[in-house]
C-alpha positions in Angstrom: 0.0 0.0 0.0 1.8 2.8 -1.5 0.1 5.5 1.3 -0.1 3.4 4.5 -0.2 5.2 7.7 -0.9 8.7 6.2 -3.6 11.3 7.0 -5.2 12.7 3.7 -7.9 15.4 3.7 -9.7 15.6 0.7 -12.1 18.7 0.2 -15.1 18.5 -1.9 -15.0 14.9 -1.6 -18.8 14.3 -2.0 -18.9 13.2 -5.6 -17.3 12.9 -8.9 -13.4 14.1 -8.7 -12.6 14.3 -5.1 -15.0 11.3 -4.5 -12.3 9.0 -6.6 -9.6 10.0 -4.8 -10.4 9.7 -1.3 -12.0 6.1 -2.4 -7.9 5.5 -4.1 -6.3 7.0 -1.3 -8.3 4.7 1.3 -7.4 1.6 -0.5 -3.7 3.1 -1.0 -4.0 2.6 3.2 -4.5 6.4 3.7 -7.1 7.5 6.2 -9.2 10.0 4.7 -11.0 13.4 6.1 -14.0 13.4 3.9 -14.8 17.2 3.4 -17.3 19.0 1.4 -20.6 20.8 3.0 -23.2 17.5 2.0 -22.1 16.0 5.4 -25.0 13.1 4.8 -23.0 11.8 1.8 -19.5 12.1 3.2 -21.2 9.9 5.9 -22.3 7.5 3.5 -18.8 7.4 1.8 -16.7 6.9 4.6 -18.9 3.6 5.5 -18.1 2.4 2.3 -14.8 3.0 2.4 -14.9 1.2 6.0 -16.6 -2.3 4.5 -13.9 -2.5 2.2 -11.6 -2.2 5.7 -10.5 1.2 5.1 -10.5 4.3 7.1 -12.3 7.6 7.1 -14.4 10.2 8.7 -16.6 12.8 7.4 -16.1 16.8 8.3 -18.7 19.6 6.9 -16.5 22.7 5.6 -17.2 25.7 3.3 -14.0 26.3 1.6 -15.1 30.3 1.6 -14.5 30.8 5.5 -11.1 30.5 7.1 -13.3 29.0 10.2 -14.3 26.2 8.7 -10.9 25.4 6.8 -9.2 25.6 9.8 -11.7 23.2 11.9 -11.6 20.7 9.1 -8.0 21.1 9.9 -8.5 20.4 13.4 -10.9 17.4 13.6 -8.1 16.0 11.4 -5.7 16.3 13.5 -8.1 15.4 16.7 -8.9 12.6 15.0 -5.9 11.3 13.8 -2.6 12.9 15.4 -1.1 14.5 12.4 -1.8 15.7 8.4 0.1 14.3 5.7 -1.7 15.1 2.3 -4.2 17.9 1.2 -6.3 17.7 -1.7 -7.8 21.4 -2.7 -10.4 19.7 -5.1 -13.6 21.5 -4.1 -14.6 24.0 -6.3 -17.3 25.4 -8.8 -17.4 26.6 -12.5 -18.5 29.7 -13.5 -20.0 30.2 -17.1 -21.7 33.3 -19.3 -21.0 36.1 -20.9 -18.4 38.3 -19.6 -20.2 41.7 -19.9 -22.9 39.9 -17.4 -20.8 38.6 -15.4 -22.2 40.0 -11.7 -19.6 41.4 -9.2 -21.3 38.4 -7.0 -20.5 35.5 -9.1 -16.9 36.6 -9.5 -16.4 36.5 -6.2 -18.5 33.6 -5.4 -15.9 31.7 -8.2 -12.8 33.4 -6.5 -13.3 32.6 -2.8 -14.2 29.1 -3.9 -11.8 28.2 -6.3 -8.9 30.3 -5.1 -9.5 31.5 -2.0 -10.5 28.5 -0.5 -7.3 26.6 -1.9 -5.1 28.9 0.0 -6.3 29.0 3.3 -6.3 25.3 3.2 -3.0 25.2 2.1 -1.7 27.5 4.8 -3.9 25.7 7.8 -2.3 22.0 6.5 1.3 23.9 6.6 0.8 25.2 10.2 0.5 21.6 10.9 2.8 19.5 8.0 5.5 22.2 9.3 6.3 21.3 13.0 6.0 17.3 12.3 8.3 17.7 9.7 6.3 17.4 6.2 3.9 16.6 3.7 2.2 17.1 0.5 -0.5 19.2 -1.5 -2.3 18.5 -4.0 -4.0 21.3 -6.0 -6.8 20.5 -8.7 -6.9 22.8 -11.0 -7.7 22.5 -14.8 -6.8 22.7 -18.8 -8.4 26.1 -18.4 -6.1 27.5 -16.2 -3.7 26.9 -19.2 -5.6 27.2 -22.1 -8.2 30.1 -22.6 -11.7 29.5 -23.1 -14.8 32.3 -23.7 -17.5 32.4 -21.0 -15.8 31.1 -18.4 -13.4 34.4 -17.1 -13.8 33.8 -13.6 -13.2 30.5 -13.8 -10.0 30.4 -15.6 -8.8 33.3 -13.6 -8.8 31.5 -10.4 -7.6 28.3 -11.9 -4.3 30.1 -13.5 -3.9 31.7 -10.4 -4.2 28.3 -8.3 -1.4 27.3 -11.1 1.0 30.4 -10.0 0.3 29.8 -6.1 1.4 25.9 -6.2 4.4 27.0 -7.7 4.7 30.0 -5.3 4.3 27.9 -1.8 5.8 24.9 -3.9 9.6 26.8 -3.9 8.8 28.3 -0.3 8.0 25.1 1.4 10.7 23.4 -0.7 13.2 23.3 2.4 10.3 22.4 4.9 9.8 19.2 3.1 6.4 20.5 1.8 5.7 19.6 -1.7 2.9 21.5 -3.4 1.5 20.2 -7.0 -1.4 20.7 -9.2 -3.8 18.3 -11.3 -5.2 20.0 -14.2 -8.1 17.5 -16.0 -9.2 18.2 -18.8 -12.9 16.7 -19.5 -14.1 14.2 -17.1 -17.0 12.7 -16.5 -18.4 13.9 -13.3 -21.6 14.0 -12.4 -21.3 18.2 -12.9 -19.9 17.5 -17.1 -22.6 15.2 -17.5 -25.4 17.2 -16.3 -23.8 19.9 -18.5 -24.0 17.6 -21.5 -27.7 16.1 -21.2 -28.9 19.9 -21.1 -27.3 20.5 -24.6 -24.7 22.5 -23.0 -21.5 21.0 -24.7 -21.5 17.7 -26.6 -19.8 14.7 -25.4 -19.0 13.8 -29.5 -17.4 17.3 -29.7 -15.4 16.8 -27.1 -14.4 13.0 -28.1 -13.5 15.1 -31.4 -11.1 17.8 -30.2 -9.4 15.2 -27.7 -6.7 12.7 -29.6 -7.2 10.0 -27.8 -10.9 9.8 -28.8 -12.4 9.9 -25.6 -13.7 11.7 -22.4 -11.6 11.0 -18.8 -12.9 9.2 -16.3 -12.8 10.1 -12.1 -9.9 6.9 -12.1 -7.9 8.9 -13.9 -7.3 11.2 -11.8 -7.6 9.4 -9.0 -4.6 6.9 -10.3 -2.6 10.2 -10.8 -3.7 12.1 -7.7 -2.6 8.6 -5.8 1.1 8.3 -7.6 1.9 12.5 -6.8 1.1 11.9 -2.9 3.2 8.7 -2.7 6.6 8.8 -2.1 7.6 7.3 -5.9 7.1 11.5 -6.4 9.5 12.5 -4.0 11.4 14.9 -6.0 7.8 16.2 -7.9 7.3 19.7 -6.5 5.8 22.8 -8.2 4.2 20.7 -11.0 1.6 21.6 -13.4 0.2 18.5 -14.6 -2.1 18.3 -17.4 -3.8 15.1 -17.5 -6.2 15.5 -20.6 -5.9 13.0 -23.6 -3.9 15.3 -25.7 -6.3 18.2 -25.1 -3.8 20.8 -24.6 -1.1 19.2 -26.8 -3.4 19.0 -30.4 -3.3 22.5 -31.6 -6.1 22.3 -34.3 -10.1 22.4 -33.8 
């Protein structure tokens, strides 16, 4: 078990994304702080994760208050005795037209997708810190990277969640911190497929524009998310890594 004995916090852990990983993690031999505000379905994870002879608890946070990072933080350590992994994977898209784009909804988009990410960063280095180390994982995406129209807030804070891993990446270097991101490109959560039975965006453009002929699936990430917290990463620090099927690499329509 490539994360036995390790403490792993994974926010918006609920469903789709951060779901997958806390599931990997657990079977990795990682006991996992379920976070995300739909306590009743962490609840319902973390006993599935316990038939399978796993571990976990559940903690209700909103990543938009400092309070509420910083008690997830705490139960966490309560619970367990120490914090050795951080996943920043709650979060929210934000979509329209940029000249109606409310003063509201950007921040709603910021404080979730950027501000959120940092305060849990900096409460699971108050604690990695004294015992000596740990690791962060930040998800961010392709659009971070690679511009897309309606969606300014959205990849505003993800390229700025990009330029903070590599910021507290380099200044935790010597604290034996290390800070990465994940950035997917289309997976199939339960939030893209909604998107895609409304008419939204189509699942056969999207197989179109991606090389390998295919949308991504929660495992992949979660397969990725469970290599960069393991030690086989140990010299892997203020990475960007695209994980897309060719998405960002194909440079045509």
């Amino acid at each position: 078990m490539r994360l036995k004995n390790k403490v792993a916090i994974v926010t918006g852990a609920s469903k789709g994304i951060g779901k997958a990983i806390a599931i990997g993690y657990a079977r990795e031999g990682a006991s996992v702080v379920l976070a995300s505000r739909s306590l009743n379905i962490l609840e319902t994870i973390a006993q599935e994760i316990k038939a399978e002879g796993g571990e976990a608890m559940a903690v209700s946070v909103d990543v938009k208050k400092v309070e509420s990072i910083n008690d997830m933080v705490k139960k966490a350590v309560d619970r367990y005795g120490r914090l050795d992994l951080l996943v920043n994977n709650a979060g929210i898209t934000m979509g329209g037209p940029s000249e109606d784009l409310s003063p509201e909804d950007w921040r709603t988009a910021m404080e979730t997708d950027l501000f959120g990410v940092f305060f849990a960063c900096q409460a699971a280095a108050r604690v990695m810190i004294p015992q000596g180390g740990g690791g962060i994982i930040n998800i961010s995406s392709v659009n971070g990277i690679l511009a897309a129209p309606r969606r300014a807030a959205y990849c505003s804070s993800k390229a700025a969640v990009n330029a903070l891993t590599k910021v507290l990446a380099i200044e935790w270097a010597d604290r034996n911190i290390r800070v990465n991101a994940i950035a997917p490109g289309y997976i199939r959560t339960e939030l893209v497929q909604d998107v895609i039975e409304k008419g939204a965006i189509s699942l056969e453009a999207i197989k179109k524009r991606t090389p390998q002929g295919r949308i991504g699936e929660v495992e992949d990430i979660a397969g990725l998310a469970v290599y960069m917290a393991s030690d086989e990463s140990s010299y892997m620090t203020g990475s960007i890594v695209n994980i897309d099927g060719g998405w960002l690499a194909y440079g045509y329509l």
